[in-house]
C-alpha positions in Angstrom: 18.2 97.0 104.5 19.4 95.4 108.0 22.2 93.4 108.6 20.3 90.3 108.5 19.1 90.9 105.0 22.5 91.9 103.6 25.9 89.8 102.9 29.8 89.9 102.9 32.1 87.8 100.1 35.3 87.5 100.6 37.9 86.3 98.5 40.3 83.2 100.4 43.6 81.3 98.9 43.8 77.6 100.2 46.9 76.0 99.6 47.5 72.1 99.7 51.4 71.4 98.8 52.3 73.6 95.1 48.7 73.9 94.5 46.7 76.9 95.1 42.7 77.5 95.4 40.8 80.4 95.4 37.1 80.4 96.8 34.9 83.6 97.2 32.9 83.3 100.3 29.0 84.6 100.7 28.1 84.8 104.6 25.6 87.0 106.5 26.4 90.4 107.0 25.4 89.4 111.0 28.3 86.0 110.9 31.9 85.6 110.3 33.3 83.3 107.8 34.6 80.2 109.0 37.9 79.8 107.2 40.1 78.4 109.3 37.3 75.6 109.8 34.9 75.0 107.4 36.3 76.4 104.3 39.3 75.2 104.6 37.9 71.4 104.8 35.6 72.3 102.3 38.5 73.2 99.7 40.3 69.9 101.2 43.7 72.2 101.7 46.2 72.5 104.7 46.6 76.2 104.8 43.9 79.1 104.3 44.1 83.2 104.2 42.2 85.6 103.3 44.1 86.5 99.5 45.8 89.6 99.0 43.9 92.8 97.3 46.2 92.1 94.2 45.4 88.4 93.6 41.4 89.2 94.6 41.1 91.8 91.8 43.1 90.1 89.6 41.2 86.5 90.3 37.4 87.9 90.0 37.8 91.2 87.6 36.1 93.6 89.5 37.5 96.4 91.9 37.9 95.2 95.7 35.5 95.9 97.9 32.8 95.3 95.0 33.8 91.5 94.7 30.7 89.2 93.7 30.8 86.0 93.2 28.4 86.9 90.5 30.5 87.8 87.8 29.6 90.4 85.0 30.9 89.3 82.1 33.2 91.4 79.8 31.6 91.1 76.7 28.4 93.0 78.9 30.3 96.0 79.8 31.9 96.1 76.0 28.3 96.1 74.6 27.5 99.0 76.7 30.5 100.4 76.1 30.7 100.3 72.1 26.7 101.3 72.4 28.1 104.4 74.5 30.9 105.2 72.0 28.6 105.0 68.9 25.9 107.7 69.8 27.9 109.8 71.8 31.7 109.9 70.9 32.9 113.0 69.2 29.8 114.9 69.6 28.8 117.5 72.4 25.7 117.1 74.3 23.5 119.3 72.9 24.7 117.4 69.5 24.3 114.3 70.5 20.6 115.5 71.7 19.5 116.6 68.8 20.6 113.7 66.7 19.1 111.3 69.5 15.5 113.2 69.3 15.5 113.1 65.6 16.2 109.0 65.6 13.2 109.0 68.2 11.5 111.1 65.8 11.7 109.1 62.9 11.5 105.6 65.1 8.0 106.7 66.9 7.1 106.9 63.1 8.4 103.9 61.6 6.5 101.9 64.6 3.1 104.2 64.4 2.9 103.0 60.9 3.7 99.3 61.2 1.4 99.5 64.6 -2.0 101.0 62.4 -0.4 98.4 59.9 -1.4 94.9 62.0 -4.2 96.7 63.2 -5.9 97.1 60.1 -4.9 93.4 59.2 -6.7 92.5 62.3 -3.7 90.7 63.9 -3.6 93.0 66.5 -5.6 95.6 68.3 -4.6 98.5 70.9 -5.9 98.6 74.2 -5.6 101.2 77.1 -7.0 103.9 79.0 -5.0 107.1 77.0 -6.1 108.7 74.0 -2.1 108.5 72.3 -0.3 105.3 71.1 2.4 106.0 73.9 -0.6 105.1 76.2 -1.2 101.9 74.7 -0.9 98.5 74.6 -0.8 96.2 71.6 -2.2 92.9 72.0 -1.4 90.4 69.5 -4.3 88.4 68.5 -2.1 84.9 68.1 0.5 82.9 66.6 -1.7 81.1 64.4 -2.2 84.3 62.9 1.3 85.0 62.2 1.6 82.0 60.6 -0.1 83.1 57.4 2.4 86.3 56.6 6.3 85.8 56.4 5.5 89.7 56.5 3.1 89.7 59.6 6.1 87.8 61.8 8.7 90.4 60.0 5.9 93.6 61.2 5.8 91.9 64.6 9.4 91.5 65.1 10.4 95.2 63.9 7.6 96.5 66.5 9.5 94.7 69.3 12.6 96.4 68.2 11.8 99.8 67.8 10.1 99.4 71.4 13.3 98.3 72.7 15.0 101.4 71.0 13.0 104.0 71.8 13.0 103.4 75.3 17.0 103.1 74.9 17.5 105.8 73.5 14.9 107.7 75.5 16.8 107.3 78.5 20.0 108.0 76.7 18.4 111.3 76.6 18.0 111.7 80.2 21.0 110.3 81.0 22.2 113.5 78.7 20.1 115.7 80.4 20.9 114.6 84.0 24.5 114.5 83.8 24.4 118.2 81.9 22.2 119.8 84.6 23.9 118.2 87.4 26.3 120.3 89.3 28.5 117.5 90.0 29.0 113.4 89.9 26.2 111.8 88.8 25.7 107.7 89.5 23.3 106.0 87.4 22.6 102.5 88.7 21.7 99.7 86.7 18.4 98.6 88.0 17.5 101.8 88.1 17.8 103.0 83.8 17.2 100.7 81.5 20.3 101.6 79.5 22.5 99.4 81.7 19.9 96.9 83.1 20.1 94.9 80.3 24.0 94.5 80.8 23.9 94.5 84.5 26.5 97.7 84.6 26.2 101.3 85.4 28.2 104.7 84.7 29.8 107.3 87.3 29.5 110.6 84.7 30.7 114.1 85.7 29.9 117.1 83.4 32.8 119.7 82.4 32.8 123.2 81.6 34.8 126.0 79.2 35.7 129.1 80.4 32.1 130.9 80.4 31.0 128.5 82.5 29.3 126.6 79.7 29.0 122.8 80.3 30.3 121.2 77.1 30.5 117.5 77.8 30.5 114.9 80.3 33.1 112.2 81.2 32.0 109.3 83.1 33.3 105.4 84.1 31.7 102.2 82.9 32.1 99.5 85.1 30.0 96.7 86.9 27.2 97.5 89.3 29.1 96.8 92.0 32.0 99.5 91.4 34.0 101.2 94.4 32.2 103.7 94.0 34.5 105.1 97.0 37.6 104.8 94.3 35.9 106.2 91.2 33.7 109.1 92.1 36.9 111.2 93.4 38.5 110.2 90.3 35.8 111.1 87.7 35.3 114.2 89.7 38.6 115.3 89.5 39.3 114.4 85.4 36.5 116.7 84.6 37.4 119.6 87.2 41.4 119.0 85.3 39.4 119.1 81.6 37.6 121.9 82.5 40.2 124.2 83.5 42.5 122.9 80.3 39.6 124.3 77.9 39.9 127.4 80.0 
């Protein structure tokens, strides 16, 4: 991406007698921010900096030099978080693995039976080019058909579900895989796994070893997208290099 497609916020502090404003400013990667001028009549205030790192980081919530001014909300990164923490805490990989397959398992049942289900009642068929049900598509015929069944809308609304968590967990697993094969840091992005997407955050992970060499789990950061990554990848790196050698 080139300059001209890319852009710089920076955090200011306007003051106007005991009051004090803070503004994040979006300009072109290719411009400079016109503080002294143009922001500072904009906030209608007699003196303008740029604010410290402290009151930046403090102001917007999100590490500095990953400042945004659009904000990822706590309660996102807590979902994630808690989601995290309830497949995978107290459990080694390989643990966690095989309790994750089985789920997928039972959950590519559950919705291969409700699928052949609505099929058969005719208020839904399956298109596509493969010859499995991962390959296709299901088509619902219409609302008007739903509105027959209080049990057709209930079938409907479980499909969506266990689509939505079977590809969650699905990447779960090769989020699993990846860090435990990786040979050091791993960065997933949120645009790039589903997993955080939905919550607009991503996860620095690092896999640690025991003594034989075997990797036994993997410790990793939660954070916004728009993480230092400069800040966090030394630190995750190191926590698991200081784990490993303590189970050694």
């Amino acid at each position: 991406m080139s300059l001209g497609e890319s852009a710089n916020c920076v955090v200011v502090a306007g003051r106007r007698g005991e009051v004090t404003t803070l503004a994040a400013c979006v300009v072109l990667a290719t411009t400079r921010a016109d503080v002294n001028g143009l922001v500072r009549r904009l906030l209608d205030v007699r003196k303008i900096s740029f604010a410290s790192t402290d009151v930046a980081v403090s102001a917007s919530a999100m590490e500095y030099g990953g400042i945004t001014p659009v904000g990822l909300p706590v309660s996102a990164l807590v979902e994630a978080s808690n989601y995290l923490n309830a497949r995978l805490a107290g459990r080694s990989i390989d643990t966690a693995r095989v309790e994750i397959l089985a789920e997928l398992e039972s959950d590519r049942a559950t919705l291969d039976s409700l699928t052949a289900k609505i099929v058969a009642e005719g208020l839904a068929t399956l298109a596509g080019p493969g010859g499995g049900i991962d390959d296709k598509v299901l088509i619902v015929r219409g609302a008007s058909h739903l509105l027959d069944s209080m049990e057709a809308q209930a079938d409907i609304e479980r499909i969506r579900t266990l689509f939505d968590d079977i590809e969650r967990k699905a990447d779960l697993i090769r989020l699993l895989e990846l860090a435990k094969d990786g040979d050091g840091v791993r960065i997933f992005i949120g645009s790039e796994n589903r997993l955080f997407s939905l919550s607009g955050s991503s996860i620095v992970a690092a896999p640690y070893a025991n003594a034989a060499g075997k990797i036994v789990g993997v410790i990793g950061v939660l954070g916004p997208t728009r993480l230092n990554y400069g800040r966090i990848i030394p630190m995750v790196d190191h926590t698991a290099k200081v784990i490993g050698r303590l189970l050694g």
